[in-house]
N, C-alpha and C positions, 0 to 999 in steps of 0.2 A: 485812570485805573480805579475800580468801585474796590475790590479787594485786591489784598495783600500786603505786600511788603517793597516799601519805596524807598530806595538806599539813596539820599537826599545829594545834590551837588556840590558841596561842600563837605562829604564824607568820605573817609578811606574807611575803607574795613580791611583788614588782614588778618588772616586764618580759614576757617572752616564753618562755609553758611552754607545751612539745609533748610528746607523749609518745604513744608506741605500748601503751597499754597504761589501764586504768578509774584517773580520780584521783577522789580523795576530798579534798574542801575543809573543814576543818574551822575553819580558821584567815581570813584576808587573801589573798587577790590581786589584784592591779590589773594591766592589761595587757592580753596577750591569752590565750587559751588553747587548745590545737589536741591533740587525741588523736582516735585511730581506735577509741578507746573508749569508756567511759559517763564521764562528768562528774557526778559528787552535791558539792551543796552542802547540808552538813549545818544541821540548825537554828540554829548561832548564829556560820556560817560569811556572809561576808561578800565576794562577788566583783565587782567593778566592771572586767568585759571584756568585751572579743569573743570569743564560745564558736563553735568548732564542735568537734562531738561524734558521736558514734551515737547516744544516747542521754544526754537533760539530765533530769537528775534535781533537782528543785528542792525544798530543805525549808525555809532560810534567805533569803537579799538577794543577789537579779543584779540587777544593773544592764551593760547592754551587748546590744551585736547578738549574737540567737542563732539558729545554724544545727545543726540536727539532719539527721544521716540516718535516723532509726528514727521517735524521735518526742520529745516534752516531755512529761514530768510534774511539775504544780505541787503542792506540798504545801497543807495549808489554811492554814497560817500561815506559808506563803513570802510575798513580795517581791519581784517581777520589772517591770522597767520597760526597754523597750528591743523594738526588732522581735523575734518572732519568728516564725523561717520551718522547720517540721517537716510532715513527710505527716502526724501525730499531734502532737492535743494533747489 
């Protein structure tokens, strides 16, 4: 990842992350999650939100409503439980 925001393996975040700009989950968060960029949940990242994104890029465990503008892609040993609503999946 050249930019943005890297939520490290060893982090929980809890509450309300927005960000203008691609996050990388590698770690915990719970809450919500809002960027006008791409959302990856790395393989042994772990998200229990509400996502909207451009782009959900799934490898790991979402749990929560997800809203794409581009589209969703699930990995083969992701974990997703919760709506989701993208023009792709």
């Amino acid at each position: 990842m050249s930019n943005g925001t890297l939520i490290g393996g060893s982090t929980t975040l809890s509450g309300n992350v927005t960000a203008d700009e691609d996050i990388q989950v590698e770690g915990r968060v719970e809450g919500t999650v809002a960027t006008s960029g791409d959302l990856t949940v790395a393989l042994e990242a772990v998200v229990m939100a509400d996502v909207t994104a451009r782009r959900v890029l799934v490898q790991g465990a979402l749990v929560g409503e997800v809203q794409a503008s581009e589209l969703v892609e699930i990995g083969g040993e992701a974990r997703v439980s919760g709506n989701i609503t993208a023009p792709r999946i």
